[in-house]
N, C-alpha and C positions, 0 to 999 in steps of 0.2 A: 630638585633645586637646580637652579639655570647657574652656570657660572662663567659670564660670557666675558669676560678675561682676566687671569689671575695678575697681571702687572696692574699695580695702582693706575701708573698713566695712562697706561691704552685701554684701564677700564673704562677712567673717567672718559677718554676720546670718543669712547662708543657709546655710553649710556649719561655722559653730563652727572655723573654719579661716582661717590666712591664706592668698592666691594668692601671695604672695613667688616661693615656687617654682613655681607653674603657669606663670607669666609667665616668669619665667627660661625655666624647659625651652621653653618655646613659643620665645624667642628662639634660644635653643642650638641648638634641633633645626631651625629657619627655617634656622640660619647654615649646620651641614652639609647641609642638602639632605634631612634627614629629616620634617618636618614635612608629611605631605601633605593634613590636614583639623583645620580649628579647628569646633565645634560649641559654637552656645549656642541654650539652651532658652528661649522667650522668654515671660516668666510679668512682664508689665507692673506687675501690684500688686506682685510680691514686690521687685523692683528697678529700678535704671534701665537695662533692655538698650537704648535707644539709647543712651546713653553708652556703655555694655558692647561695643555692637558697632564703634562710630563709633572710639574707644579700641584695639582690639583692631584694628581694621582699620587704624588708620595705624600701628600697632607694628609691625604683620606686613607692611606695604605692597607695601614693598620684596624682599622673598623670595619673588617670584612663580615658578611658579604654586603655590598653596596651595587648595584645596577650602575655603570656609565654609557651613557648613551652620545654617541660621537653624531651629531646629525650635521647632512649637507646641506649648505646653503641650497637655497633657491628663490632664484629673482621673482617667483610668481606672488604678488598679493602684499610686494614691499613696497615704500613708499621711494619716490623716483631717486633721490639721491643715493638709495642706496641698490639699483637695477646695473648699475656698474661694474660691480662683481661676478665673477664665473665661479660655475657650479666647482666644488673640487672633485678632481678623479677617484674614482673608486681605491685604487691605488695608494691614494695618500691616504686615505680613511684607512686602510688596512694596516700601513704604515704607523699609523697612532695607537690601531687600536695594539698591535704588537708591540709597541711602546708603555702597553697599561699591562698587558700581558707580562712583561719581562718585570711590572713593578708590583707583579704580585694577585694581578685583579683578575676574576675569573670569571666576571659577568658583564660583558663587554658587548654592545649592539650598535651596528650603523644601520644609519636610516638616512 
């Protein structure tokens, strides 16, 4: 399940969409035991994925085990308006994923 920003508004800014129901299904599918990977793409300028992740990780805490996958942006194969962003440093990835680590998560992968 993608959850490409847990703040209503800068959901909508990214996808012209509300997450109402990403977040729902993400809880539904944590409670029966379907849920086996949350993935966010982590694009710094376009929003706040440490909120996104930090948010996302105490929702889902509790329904372990769950796969989070922190993936880097990358300009290759996006549509031009959004070639404007830089890659984030490895560093910041480690940064978050030790932020899912401290809230408990224990299957944690950057890509």
């Amino acid at each position: 399940l993608d959850i490409k920003a847990f703040d209503k508004s800068q959901h909508y800014e990214v996808t012209a969409a509300s997450n109402d129901m990403v977040l729902k299904n993400a809880v539904y599918l944590a409670e029966i035991g379907k849920l086996l990977e949350v993935r966010t793409v982590i694009v710094p300028e376009l929003y706040n994925c440490r909120h996104t992740i930090i948010e996302t990780g105490k929702l889902l805490a509790d329904y372990q085990p769950i796969r989070y996958k922190l993936i880097a942006y990358r300009p290759m194969g996006v549509r031009e308006q959004y070639r404007i962003y830089s890659v984030p440093s490895q560093e910041l990835l480690e940064e978050y994923a030790k932020e899912l680590y401290a809230l408990n998560w224990k299957d944690v992968v950057i890509i």
